[in-house]
C-alpha positions as CSV (number, residue, x, y, z in Angstrom):
1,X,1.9,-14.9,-8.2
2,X,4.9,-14.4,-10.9
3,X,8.3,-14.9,-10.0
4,X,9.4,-12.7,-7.3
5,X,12.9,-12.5,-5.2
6,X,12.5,-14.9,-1.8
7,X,12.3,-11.3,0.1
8,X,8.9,-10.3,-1.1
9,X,7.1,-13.6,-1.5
10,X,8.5,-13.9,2.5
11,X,6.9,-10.4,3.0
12,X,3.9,-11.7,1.4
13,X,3.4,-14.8,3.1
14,X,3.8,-12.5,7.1
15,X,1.0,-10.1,5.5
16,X,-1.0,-12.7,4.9
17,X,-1.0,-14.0,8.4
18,X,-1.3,-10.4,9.9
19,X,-4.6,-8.8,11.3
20,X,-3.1,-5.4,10.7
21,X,-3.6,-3.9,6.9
22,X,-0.8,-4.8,4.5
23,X,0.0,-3.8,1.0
24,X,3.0,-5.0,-1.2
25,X,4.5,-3.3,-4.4
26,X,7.3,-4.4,-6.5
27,X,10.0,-1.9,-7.4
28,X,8.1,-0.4,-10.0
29,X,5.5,0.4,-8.0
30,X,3.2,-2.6,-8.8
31,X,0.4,-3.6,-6.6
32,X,1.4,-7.4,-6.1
33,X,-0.4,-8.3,-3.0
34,X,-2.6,-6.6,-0.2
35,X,-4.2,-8.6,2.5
36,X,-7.4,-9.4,4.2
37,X,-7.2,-7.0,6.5
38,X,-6.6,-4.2,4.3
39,X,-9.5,-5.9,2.0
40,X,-11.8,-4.5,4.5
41,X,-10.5,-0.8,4.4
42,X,-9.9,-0.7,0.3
43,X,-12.9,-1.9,-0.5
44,X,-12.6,-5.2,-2.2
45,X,-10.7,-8.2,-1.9
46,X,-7.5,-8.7,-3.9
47,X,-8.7,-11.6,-5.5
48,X,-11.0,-9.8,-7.6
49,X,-8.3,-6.7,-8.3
50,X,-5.2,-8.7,-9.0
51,X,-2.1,-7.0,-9.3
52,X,-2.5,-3.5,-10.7
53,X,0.0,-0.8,-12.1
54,X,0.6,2.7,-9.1
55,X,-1.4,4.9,-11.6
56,X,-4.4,2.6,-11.0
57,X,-3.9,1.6,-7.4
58,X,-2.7,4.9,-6.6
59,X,-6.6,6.7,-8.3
60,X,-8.7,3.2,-7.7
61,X,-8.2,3.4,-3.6
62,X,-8.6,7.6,-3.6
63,X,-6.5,9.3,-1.2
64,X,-8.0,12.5,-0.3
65,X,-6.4,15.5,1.5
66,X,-8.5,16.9,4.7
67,X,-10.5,18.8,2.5
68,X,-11.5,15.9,0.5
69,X,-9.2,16.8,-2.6
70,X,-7.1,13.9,-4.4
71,X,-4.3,13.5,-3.2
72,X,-1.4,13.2,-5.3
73,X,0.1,9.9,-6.0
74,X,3.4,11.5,-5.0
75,X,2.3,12.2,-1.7
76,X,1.8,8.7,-0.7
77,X,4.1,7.4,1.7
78,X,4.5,4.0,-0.3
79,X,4.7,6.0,-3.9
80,X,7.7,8.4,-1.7
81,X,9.4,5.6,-0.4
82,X,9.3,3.8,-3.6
83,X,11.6,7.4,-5.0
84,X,14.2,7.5,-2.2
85,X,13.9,4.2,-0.9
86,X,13.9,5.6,2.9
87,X,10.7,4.4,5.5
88,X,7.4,7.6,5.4
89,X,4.3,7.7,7.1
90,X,1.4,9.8,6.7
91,X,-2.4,10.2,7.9
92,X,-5.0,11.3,5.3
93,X,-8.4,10.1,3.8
94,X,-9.1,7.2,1.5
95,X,-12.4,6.9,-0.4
96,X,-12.6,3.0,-0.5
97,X,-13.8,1.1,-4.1
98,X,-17.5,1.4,-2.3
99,X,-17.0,5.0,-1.9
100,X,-16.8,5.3,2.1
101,X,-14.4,7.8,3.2
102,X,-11.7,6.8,6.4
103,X,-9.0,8.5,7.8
104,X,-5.8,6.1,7.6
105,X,-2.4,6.4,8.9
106,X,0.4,4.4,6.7
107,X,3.6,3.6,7.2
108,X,5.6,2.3,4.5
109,X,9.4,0.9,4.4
110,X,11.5,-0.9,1.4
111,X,11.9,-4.3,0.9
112,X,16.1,-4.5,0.7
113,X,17.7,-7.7,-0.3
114,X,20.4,-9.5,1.4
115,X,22.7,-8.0,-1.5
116,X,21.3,-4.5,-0.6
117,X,19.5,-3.9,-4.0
118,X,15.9,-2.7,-3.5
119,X,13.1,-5.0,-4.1
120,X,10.0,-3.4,-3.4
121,X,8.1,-1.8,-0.5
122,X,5.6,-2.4,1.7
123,X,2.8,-0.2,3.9
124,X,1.4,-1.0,6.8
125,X,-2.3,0.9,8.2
126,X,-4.8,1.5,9.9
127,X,-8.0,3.0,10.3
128,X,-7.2,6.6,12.4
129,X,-9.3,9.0,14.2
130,X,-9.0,12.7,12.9
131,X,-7.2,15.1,14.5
């Protein structure tokens, strides 16, 4: 892991003992960790991707609309509150790296800093029934 401020290697290290999905970006919108949980949903674990830029994450993982159209990486709750830095949430599709299609719900907040800069973000999922 590269140098990273003590709020998101502490947000890494509770994702990595949670059972619920977890994905972690840095400010940029970096992939720099997801967990095992989520391994199960994306399709592969995060040893074998790494850390990866938003254009890849954002076209690697596939979010689809309900009629199975891409969905836009500006749609994404984590891409949204990477812009305005405010907590988003949102249910949609998500053709995994082995090309199975769930319904997910995320929710995603920002990683502030005890000297209120922002750091990063993080989403939380979960698999999700259609409605």
């Amino acid at each position: 892991m590269a140098s990273y401020e003590i709020e998101i290697i502490l947000n890494r290290q509770l994702a990595d003992c949670l059972s619920i999905p977890v994905f972690i970006t840095d400010i940029i919108g970096n992939l720099i960790f997801y967990n095992e949980a989520a391994e199960e949903i994306l399709g592969k674990r995060f040893e074998d991707t790494g850390e990866m830029p938003v254009e890849q994450w954002s076209t690697d993982f596939k979010p689809l609309d309900e009629e199975g159209l891409p969905l836009p990486p500006g749609e994404l709750p984590l891409v949204k509150t990477l812009s305005d830095a405010l907590p988003h949430h949102k249910t949609f599709q998500i053709e995994s790296m082995q090309q199975k299609n769930q319904h997910i719900s995320v929710t995603s907040y920002p990683i502030i800093g005890r000297t209120g800069k922002m750091l990063g973000a993080v989403a939380i999922f979960w698999k999700s029934k259609k409605e």
